[in-house]
ZATI-115398 format. One line per 2 residues: number of its first residue (from 1); for each residue x, y, z of N, C-alpha, C. Coordinates in steps of 0.1 Angstrom, whole numbers, plus 5000, padded with zeros to 4 digits. Layout:
N
NUM = X:Y:Z:X:Y:Z:X:Y:Z | ... $
This chain:
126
1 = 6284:5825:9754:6280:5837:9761:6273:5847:9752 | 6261:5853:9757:6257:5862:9750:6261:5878:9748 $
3 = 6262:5882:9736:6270:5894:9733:6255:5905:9728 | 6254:5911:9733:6239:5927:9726:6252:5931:9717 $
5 = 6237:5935:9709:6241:5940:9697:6240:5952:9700 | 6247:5960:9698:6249:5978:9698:6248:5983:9692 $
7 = 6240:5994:9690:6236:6006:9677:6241:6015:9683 | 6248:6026:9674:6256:6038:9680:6249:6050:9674 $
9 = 6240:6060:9678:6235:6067:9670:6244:6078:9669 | 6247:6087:9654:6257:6093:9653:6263:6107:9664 $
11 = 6271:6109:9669:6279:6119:9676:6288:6127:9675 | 6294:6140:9682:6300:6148:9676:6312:6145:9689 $
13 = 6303:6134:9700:6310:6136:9713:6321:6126:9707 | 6329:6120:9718:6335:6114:9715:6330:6097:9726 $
15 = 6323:6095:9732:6320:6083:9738:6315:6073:9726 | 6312:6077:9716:6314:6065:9708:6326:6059:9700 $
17 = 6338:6067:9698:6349:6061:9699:6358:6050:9706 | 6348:6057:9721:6357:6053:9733:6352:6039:9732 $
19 = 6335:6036:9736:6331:6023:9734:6332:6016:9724 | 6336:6018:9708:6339:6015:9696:6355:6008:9699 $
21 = 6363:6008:9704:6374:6008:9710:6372:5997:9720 | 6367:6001:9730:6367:5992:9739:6365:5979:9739 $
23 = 6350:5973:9728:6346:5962:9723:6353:5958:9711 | 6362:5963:9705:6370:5958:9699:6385:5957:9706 $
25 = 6385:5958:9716:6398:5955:9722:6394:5943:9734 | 6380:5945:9738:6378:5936:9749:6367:5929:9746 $
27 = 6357:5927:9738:6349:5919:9732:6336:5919:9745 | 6325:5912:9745:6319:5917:9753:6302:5922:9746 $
29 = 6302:5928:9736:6292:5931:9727:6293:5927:9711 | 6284:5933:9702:6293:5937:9689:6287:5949:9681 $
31 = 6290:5952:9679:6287:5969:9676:6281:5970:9661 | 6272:5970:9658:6263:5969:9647:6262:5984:9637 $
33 = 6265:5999:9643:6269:6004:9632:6265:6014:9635 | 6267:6026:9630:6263:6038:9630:6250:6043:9629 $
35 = 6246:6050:9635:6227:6051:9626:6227:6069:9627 | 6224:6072:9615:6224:6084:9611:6209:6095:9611 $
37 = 6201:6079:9610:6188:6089:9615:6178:6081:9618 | 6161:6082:9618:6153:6074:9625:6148:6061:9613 $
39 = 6151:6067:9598:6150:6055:9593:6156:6044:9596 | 6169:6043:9600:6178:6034:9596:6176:6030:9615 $
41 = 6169:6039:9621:6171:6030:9638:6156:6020:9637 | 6150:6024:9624:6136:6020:9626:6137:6001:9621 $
43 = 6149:6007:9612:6148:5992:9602:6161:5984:9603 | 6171:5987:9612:6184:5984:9619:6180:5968:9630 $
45 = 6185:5957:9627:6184:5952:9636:6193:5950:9650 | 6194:5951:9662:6199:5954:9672:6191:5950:9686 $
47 = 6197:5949:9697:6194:5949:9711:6191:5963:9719 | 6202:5971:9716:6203:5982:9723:6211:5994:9713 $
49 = 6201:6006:9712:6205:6018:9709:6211:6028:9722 | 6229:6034:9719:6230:6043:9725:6230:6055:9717 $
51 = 6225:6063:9726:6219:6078:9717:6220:6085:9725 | 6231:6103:9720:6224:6113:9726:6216:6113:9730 $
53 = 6217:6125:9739:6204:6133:9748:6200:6147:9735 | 6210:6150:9728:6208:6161:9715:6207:6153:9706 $
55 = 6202:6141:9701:6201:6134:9689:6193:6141:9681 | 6189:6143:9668:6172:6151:9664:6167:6136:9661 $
57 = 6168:6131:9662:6160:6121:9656:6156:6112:9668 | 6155:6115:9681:6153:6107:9697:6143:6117:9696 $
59 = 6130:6107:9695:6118:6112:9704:6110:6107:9710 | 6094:6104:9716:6090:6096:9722:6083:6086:9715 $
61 = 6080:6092:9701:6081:6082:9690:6088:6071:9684 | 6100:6074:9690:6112:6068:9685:6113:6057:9698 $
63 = 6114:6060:9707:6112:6055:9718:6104:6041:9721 | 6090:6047:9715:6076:6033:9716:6082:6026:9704 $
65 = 6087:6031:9695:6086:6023:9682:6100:6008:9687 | 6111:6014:9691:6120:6006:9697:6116:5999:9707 $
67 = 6108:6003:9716:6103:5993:9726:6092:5984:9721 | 6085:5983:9713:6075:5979:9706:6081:5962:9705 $
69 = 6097:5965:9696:6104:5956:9690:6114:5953:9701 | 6110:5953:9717:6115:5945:9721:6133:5955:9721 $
71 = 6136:5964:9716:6146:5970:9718:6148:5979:9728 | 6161:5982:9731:6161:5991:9750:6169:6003:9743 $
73 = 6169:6015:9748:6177:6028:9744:6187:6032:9760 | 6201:6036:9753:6205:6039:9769:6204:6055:9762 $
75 = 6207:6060:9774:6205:6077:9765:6222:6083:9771 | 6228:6092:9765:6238:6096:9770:6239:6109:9773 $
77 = 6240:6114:9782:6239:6133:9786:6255:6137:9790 | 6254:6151:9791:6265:6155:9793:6261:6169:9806 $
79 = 6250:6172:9807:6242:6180:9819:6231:6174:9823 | 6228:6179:9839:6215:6170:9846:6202:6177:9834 $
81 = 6205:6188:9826:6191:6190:9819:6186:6176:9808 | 6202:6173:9801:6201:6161:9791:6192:6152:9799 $
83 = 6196:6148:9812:6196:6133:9821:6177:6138:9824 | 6169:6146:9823:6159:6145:9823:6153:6149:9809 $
85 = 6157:6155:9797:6151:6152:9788:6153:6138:9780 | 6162:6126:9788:6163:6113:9787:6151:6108:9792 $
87 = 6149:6111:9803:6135:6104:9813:6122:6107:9809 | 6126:6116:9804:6107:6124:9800:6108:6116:9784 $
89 = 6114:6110:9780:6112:6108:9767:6110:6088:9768 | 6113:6086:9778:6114:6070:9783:6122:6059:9776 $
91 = 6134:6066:9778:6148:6058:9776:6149:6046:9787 | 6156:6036:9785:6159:6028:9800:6169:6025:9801 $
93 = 6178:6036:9801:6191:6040:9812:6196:6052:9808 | 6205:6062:9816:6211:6074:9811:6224:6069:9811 $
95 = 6235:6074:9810:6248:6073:9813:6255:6087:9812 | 6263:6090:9817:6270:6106:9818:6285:6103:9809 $
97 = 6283:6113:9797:6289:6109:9785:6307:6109:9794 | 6308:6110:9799:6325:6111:9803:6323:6095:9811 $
99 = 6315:6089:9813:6313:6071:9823:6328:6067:9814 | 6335:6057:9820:6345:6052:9814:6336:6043:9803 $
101 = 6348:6036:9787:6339:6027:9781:6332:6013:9784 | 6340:6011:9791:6336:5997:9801:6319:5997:9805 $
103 = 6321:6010:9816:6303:6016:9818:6290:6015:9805 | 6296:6024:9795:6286:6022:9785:6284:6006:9783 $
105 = 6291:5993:9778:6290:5982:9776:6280:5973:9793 | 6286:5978:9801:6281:5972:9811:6263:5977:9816 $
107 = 6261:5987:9809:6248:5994:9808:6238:5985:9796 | 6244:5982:9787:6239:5978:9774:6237:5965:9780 $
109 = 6249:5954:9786:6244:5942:9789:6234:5942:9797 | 6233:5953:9812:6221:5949:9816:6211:5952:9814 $
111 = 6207:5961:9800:6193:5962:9798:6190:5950:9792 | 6200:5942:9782:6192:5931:9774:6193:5921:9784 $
113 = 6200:5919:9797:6198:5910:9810:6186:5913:9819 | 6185:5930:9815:6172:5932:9822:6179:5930:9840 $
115 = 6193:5933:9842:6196:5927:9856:6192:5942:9867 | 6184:5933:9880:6187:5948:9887:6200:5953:9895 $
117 = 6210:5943:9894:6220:5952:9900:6229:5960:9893 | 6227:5974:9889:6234:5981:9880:6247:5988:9886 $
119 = 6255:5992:9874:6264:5997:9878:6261:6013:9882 | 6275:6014:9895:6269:6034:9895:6270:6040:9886 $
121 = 6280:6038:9875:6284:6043:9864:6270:6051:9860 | 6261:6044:9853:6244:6048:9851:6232:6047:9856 $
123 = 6230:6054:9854:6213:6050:9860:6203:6044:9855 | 6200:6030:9856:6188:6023:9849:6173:6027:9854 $
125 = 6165:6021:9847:6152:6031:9853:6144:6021:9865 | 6140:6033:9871:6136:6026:9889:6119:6021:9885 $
């Protein structure tokens, strides 16, 4: 079975403990590591980066550079202003940082499945 690799870009929230937790309790992904800034997301091998909507280092640079390599970003907000400075920067999915952890994981598989039936948890892009 195939497992996405997970990049966790660093947080002050707590949804990255929660899904740090979760895939180690319920397997499903594997969580590839903290990334502290854009060097390390540039040269990080992975499937999928979850990242703030306040990250400083998420931009639309950061964005093409990951898509370039074939990599997908979920973005994580905590207000509808986050969930469109996610969209305008072309993330492909939001999630609303309180989603249970299950949600985040289930967001991550279907961008590397690329599946269209998403969960309501997030919003993948239309």
């Amino acid at each position: 079975m195939f497992e996405p690799v997970i990049a966790i870009a660093a947080s002050p929230r707590d949804w990255p403990r929660r899904l740090y937790r979760h895939v180690v309790d319920h397997g499903g992904a594997r969580i590839r590591g903290t990334l502290l800034d854009r060097c390390s997301a540039i040269s990080e091998s992975f499937d999928v980066l979850v990242v703030d909507d306040t990250t400083s280092f998420l931009d639309e640079r950061l964005v093409c550079d990951l898509h370039r390599r074939q990599q997908r970003i979920v973005g994580v907000y905590e207000e509808a202003w986050g969930r469109g400075v996610l969209w305008r920067l072309g993330v492909d999915g939001a999630i609303k940082r309180d989603a249970p952890a299950d949600a985040f994981l289930d967001a991550a598989i279907a961008l590397t499945h690329r599946v269209g039936d998403l969960t309501s948890s997030w919003e993948g892009k239309r």
